[in-house]
VONU-543566 format. One record per residue: z negated, y negated, x of N, C-alpha, C in turn; residue number from 0; residue in three letters. Coordinates in steps of 0.05 Angstrom, whole numbers. Atoms other than C-alpha are relative to their C-alpha. Layout:
NODE	Z	Y	X	Z	Y	X	Z	Y	X	NUM	Ala
...
This chain:
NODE	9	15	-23	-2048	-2150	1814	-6	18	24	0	Unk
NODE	11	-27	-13	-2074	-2081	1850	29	7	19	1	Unk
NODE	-21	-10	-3	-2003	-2061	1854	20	-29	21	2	Unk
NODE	-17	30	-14	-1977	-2137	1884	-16	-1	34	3	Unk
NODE	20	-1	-27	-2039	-2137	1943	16	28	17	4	Unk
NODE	-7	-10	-18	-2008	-2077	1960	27	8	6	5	Unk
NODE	-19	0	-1	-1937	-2087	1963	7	-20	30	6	Unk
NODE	3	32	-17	-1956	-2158	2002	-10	10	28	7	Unk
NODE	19	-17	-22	-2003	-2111	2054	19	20	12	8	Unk
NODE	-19	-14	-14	-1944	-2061	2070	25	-24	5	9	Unk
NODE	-15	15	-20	-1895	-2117	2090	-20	-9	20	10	Unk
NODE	22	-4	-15	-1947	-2138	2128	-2	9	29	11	Unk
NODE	6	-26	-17	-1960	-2076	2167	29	-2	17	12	Unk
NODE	-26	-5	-12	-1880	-2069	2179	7	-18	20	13	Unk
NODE	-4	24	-25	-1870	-2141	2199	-13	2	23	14	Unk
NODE	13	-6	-17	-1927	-2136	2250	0	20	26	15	Unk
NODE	-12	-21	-21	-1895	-2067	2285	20	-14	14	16	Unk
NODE	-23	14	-3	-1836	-2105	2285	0	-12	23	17	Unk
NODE	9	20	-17	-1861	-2162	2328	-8	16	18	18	Unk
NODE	20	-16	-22	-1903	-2113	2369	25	15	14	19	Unk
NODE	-11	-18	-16	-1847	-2066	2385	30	-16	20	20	Unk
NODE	-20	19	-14	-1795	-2123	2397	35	12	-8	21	Unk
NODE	-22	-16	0	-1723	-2097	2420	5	20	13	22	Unk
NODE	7	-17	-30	-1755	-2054	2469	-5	27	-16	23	Unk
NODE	12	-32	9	-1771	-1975	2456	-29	-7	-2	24	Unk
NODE	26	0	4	-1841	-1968	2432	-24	12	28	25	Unk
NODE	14	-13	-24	-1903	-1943	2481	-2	17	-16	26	Unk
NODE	22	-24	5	-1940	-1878	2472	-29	-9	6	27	Unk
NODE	26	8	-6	-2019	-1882	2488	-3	-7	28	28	Unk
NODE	8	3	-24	-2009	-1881	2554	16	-27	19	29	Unk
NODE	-15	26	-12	-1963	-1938	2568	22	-3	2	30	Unk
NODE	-32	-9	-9	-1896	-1910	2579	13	-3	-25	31	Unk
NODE	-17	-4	21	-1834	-1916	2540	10	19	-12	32	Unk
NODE	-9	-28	15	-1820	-1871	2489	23	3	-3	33	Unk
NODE	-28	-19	-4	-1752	-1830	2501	10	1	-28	34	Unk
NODE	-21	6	34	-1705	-1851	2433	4	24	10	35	Unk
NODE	-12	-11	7	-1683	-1806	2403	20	2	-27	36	Unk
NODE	-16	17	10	-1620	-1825	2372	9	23	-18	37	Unk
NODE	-11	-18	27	-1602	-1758	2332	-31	16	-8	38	Unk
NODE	33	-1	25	-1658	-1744	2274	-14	32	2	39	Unk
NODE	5	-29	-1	-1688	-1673	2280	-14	3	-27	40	Unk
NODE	3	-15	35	-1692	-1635	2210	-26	26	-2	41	Unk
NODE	9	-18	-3	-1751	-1594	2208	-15	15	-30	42	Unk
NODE	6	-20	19	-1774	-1543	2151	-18	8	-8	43	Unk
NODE	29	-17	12	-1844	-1506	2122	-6	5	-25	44	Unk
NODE	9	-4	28	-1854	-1462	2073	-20	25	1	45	Unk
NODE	24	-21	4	-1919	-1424	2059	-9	14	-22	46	Unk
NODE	6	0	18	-1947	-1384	2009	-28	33	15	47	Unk
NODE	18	-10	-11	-2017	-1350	2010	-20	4	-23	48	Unk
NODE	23	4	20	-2081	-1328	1969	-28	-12	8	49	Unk
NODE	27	22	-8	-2148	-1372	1961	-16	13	-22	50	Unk
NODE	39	4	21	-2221	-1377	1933	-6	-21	-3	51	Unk
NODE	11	27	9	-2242	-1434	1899	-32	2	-4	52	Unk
NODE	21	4	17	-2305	-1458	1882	-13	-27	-12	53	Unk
NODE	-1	25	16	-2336	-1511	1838	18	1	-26	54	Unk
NODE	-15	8	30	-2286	-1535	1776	22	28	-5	55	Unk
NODE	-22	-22	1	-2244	-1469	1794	-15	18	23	56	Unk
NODE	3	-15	-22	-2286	-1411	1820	16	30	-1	57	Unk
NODE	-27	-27	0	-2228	-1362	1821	10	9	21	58	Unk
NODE	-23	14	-21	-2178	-1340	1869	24	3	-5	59	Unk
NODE	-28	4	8	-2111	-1341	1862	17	-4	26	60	Unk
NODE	-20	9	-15	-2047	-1364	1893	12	-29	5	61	Unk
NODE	-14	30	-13	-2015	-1424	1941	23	-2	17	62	Unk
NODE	-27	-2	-9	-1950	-1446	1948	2	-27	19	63	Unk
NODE	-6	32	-10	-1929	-1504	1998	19	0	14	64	Unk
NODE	-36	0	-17	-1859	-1530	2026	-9	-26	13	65	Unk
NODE	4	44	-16	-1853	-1601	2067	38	7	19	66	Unk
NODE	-28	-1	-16	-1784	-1621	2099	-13	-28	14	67	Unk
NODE	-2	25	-20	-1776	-1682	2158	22	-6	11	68	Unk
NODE	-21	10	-26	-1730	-1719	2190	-14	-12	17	69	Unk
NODE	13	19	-14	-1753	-1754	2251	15	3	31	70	Unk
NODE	-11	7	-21	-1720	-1793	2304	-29	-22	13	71	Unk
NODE	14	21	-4	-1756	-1849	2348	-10	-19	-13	72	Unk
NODE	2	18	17	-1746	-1898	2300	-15	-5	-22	73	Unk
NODE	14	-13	36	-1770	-1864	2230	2	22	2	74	Unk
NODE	-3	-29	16	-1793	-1807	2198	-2	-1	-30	75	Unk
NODE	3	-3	28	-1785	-1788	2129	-7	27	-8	76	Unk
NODE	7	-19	12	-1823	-1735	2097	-1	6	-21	77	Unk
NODE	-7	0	25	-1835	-1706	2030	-10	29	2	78	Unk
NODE	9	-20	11	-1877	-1643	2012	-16	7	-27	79	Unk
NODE	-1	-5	25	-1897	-1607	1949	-28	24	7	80	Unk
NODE	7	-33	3	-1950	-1548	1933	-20	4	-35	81	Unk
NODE	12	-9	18	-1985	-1511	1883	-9	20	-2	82	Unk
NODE	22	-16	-8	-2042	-1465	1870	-1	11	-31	83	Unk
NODE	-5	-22	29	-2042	-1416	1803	-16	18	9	84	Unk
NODE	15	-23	8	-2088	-1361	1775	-11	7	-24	85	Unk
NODE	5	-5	32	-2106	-1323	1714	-7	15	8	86	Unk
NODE	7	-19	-6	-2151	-1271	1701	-4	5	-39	87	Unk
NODE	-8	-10	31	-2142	-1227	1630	20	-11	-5	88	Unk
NODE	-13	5	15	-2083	-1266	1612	-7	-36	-3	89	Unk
NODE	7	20	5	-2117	-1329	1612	3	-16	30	90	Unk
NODE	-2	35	-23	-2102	-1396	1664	-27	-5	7	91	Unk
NODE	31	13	-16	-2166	-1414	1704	13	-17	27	92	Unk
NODE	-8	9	-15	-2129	-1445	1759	30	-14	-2	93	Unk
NODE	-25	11	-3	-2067	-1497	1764	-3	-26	6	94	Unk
NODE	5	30	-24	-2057	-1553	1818	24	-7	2	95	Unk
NODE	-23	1	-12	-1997	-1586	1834	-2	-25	16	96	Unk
NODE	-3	28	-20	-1984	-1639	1893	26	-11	4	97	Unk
NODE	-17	10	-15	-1931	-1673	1912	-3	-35	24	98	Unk
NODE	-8	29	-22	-1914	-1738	1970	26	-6	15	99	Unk
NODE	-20	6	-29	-1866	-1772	2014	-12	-22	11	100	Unk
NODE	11	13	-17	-1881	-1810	2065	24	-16	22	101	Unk
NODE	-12	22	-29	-1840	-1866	2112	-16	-3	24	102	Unk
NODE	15	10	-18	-1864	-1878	2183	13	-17	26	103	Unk
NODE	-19	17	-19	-1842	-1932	2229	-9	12	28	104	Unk
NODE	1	-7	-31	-1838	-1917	2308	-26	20	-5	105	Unk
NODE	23	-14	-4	-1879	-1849	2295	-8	10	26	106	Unk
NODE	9	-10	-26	-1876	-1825	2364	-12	-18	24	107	Unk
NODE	11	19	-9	-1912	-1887	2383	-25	0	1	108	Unk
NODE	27	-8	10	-1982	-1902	2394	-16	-21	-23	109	Unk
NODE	9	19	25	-1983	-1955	2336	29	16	-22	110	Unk
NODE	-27	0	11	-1939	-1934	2279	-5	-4	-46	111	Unk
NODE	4	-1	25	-1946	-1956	2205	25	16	-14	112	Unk
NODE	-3	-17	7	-1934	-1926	2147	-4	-8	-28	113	Unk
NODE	11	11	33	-1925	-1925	2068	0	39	-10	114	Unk
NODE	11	-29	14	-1941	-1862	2020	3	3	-28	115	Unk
NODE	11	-4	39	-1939	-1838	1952	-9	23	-11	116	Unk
NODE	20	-25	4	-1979	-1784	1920	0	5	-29	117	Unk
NODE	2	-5	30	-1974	-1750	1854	-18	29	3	118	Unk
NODE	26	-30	-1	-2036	-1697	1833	-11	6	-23	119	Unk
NODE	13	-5	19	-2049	-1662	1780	-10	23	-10	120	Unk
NODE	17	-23	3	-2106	-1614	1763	-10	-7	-36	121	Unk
NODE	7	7	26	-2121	-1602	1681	-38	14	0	122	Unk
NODE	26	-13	-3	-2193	-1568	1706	-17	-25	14	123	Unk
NODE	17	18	-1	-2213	-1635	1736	14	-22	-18	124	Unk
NODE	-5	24	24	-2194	-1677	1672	30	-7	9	125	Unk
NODE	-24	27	-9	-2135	-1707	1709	23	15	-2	126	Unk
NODE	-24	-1	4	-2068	-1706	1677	18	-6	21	127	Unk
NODE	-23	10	-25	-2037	-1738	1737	-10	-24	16	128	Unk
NODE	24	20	-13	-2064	-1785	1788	20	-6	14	129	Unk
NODE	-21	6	-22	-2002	-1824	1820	-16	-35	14	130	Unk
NODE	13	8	-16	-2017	-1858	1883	17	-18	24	131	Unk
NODE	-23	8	-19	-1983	-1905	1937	-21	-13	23	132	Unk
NODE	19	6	-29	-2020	-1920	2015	22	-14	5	133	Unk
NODE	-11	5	-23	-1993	-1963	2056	-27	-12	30	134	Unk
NODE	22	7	-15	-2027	-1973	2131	12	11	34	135	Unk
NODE	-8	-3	-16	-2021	-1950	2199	-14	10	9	136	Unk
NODE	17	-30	-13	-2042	-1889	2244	6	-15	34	137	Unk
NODE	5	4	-27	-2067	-1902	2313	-6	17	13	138	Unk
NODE	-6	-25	-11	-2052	-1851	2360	-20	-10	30	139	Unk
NODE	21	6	-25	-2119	-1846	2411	11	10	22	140	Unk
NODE	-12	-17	-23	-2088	-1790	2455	11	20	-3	141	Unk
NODE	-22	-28	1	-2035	-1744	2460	4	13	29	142	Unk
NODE	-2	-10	-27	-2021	-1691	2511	31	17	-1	143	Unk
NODE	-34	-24	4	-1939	-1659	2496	-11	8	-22	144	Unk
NODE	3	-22	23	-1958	-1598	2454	-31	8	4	145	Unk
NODE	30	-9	3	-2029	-1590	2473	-21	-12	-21	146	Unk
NODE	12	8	22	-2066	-1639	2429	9	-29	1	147	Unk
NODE	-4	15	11	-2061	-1698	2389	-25	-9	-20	148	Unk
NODE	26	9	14	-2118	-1744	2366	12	-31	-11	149	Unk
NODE	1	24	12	-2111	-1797	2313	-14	-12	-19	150	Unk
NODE	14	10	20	-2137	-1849	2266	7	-15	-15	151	Unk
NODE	-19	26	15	-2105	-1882	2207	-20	-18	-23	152	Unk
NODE	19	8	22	-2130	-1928	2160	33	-16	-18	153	Unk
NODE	-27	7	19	-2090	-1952	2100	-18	-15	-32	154	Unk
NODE	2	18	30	-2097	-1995	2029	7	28	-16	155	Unk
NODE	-9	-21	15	-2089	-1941	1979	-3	-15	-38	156	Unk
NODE	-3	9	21	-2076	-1954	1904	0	27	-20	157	Unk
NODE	-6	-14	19	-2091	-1908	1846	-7	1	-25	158	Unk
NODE	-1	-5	21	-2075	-1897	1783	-7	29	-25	159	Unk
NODE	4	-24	12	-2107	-1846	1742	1	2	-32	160	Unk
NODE	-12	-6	31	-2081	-1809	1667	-18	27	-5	161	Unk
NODE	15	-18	4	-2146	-1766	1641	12	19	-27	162	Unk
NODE	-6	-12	34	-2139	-1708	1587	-15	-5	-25	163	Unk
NODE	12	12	26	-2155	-1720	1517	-40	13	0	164	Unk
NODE	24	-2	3	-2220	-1679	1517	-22	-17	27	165	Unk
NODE	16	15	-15	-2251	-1722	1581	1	-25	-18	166	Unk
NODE	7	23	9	-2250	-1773	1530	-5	-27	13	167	Unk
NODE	-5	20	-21	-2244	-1827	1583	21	-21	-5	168	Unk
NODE	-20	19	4	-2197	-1887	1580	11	7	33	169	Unk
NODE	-10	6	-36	-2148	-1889	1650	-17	-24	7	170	Unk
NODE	22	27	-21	-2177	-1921	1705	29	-12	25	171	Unk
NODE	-11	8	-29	-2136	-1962	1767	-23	-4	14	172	Unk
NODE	16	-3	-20	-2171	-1969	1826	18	-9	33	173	Unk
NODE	-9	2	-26	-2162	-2000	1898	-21	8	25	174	Unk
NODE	12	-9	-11	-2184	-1959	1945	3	-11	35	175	Unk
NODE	-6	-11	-37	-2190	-1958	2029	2	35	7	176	Unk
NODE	4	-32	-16	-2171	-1891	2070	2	-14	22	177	Unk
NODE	2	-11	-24	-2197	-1874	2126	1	27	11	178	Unk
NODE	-9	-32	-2	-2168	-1810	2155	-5	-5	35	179	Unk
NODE	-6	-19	-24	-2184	-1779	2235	9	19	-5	180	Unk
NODE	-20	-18	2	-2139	-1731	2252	-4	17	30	181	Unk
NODE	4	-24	-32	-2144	-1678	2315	11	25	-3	182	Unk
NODE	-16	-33	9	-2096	-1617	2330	0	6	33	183	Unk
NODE	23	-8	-24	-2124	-1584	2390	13	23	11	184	Unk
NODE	-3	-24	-3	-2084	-1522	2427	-26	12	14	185	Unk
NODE	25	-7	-8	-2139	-1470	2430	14	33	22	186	Unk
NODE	-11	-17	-19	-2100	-1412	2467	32	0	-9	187	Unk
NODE	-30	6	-4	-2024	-1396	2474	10	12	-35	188	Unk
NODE	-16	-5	30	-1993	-1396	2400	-25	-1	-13	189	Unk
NODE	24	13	24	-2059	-1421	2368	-10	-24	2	190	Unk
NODE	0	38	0	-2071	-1491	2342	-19	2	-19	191	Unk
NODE	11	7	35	-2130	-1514	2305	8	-24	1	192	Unk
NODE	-4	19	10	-2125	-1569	2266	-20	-17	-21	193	Unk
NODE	20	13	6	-2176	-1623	2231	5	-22	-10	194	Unk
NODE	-14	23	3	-2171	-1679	2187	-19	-9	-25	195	Unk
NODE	13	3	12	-2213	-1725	2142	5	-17	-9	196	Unk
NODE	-9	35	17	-2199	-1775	2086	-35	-10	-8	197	Unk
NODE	17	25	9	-2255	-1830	2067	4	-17	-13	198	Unk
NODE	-29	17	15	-2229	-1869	2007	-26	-20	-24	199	Unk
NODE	26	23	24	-2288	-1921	1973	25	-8	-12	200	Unk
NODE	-11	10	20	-2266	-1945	1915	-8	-42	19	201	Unk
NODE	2	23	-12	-2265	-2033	1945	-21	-14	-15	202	Unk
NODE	25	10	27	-2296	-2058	1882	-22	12	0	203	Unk
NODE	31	-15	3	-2352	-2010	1881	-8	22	24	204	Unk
NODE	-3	-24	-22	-2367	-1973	1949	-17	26	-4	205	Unk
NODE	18	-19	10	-2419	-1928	1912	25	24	-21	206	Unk
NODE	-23	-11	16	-2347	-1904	1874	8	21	28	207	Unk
NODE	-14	-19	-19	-2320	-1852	1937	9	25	-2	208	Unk
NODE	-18	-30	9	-2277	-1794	1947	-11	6	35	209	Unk
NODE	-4	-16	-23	-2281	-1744	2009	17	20	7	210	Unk
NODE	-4	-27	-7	-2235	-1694	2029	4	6	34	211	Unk
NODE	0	-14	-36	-2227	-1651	2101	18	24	-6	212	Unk
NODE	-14	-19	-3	-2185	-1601	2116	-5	18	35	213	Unk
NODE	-3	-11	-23	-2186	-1547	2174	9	32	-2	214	Unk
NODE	-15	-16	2	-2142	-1507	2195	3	10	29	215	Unk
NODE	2	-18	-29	-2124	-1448	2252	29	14	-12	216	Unk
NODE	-33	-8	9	-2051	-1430	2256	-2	15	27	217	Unk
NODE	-4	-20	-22	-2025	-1376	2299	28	5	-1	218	Unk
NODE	-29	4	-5	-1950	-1374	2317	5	32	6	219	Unk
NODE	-12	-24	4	-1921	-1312	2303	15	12	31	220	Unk
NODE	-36	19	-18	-1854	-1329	2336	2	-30	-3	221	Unk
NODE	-18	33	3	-1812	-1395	2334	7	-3	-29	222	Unk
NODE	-4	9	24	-1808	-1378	2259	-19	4	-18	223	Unk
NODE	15	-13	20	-1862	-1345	2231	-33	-13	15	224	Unk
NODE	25	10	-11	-1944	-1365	2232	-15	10	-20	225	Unk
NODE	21	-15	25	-2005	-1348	2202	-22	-23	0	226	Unk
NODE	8	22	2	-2055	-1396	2177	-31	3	-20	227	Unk
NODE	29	-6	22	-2130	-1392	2149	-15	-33	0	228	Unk
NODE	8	23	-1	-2155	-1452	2117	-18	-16	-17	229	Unk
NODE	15	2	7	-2215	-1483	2096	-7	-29	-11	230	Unk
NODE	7	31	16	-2221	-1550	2050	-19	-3	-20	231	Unk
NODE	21	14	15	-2268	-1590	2025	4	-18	-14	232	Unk
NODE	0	21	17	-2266	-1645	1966	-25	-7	-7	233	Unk
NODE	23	4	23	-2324	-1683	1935	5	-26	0	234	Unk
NODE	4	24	13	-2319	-1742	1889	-20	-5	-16	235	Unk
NODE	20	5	5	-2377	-1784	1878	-2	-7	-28	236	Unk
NODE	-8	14	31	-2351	-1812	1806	19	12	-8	237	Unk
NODE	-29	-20	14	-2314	-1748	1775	0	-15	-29	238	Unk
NODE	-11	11	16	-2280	-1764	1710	-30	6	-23	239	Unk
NODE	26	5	17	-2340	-1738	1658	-17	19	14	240	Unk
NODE	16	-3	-6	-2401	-1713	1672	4	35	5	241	Unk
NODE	-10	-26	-13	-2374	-1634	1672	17	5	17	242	Unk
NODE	-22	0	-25	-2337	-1648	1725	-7	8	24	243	Unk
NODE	18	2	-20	-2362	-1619	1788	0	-15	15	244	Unk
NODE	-11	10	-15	-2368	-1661	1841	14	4	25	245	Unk
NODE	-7	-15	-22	-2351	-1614	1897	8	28	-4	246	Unk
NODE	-17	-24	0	-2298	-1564	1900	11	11	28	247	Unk
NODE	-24	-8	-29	-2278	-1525	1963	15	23	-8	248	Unk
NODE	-23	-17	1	-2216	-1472	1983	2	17	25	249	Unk
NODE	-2	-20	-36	-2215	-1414	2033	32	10	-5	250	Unk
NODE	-26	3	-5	-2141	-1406	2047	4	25	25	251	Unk
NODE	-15	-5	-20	-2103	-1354	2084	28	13	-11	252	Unk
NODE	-24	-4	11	-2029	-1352	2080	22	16	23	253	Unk
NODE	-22	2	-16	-1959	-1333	2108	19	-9	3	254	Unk
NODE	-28	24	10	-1908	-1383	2123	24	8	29	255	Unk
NODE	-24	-1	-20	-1840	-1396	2162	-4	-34	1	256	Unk
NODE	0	21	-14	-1819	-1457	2199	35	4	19	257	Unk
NODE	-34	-6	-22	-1741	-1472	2224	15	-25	-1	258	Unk
């Protein structure tokens, strides 16, 4: 039924752009028509870097992350991956893996929905795999070119979670809300921070919630290369059993490409 509400909620969303954008080019925030772009631009990122955990993993270790895009006027399609490993003696204390893709209708618009899917799985917070599907739509407050970009999405989210045998837990589903602000800010020439926060009550029980944030400070090498120190936050109010922490953060600094 979880899974039908939100199949019914992303047509929805689509139809609704639809109507809104017509046969006309979409706006931007400021009113103007946004400049099609009729051939798709392919763009690239792959990072890899060492971190500090603390909470359910106070180690540090290593983090890998790729993402590819296409994106014309019309759509974008994305799709990134990462993962985070560490051992110390010989022994595993750390192992994360993410993956998503993502659809977005008229992204360079200042309305543009959006569907998602999310696969996550950490065996240090109980969870065998935690697959996930949003649909919703990001509202773009104000953009400036390449200087900054401020947004706010909200979305239906749906998940499904597969605990390990010793959390002794039965799976749970769950229909959640996100609420994510977003802000990427140029702070001098070839440095960008960046800022971003999910809000995700469980619907059925709003005392059920998740939190994460992310922030980040990138520094542009060149046109291919960057550097990136980055600092996240998690805390879930209803971890799987009671040794679960509720709050895990990540100090991040890596080195990636971009082409």
């Amino acid at each position: 039924m979880k899974f039908v509400l939100l199949f019914i909620f992303s047509i929805c969303s689509l139809s609704l752009c639809a109507q809104i954008s017509g046969s006309s080019s979409p706006k931007d925030i400021s009113g103007k028509r946004v400049q099609r772009k009729d051939k798709a631009e392919i763009m690239t990122k792959i990072s890899v870097g060492g971190n500090y955990q603390t909470g359910n993993t106070e180690k540090s270790g290593i983090i890998g992350t790729a993402s590819i895009a296409s994106v014309d006027s019309v759509k974008e399609l994305s799709a990134n991956g990462g993962f985070a490993y560490g051992e110390n003696k010989s022994c595993v204390n750390q192992r994360e893996y993410k993956l998503g893709g993502q659809y977005d209708y008229h992204p360079l618009s200042a309305f543009s929905p959006f569907l998602r899917f999310e696969f996550y799985s950490n065996e240090f917070r109980k969870i065998n795999y935690r697959c996930s599907g949003l649909t919703g739509a990001k509202f773009r407050i104000y953009r400036k070119e390449d200087h900054c970009d401020y947004s706010l999405s909200a979305a239906l989210l749906y998940d499904l979670e597969n605990y390990t045998e010793d959390a002794n837990q039965p799976n749970k589903e769950r229909l959640r809300v996100s609420i994510r602000p977003k802000i990427r800010q140029k702070i001098m020439e070839n440095i960008f921070l960046s800022a971003e926060m999910y809000y995700k009550p469980n619907l059925a029980e709003f005392s059920d919630y998740m939190i994460y944030s992310i922030f980040n400070l990138n520094f542009k090498v060149n046109r291919y290369i960057f550097l990136k120190a980055s600092y996240e936050y998690e805390y879930n109010n209803r971890p799987v059993t009671a040794s679960v922490k509720k709050t895990d953060t990540l100090l991040l600094g890596s080195l990636g490409a971009e082409f």
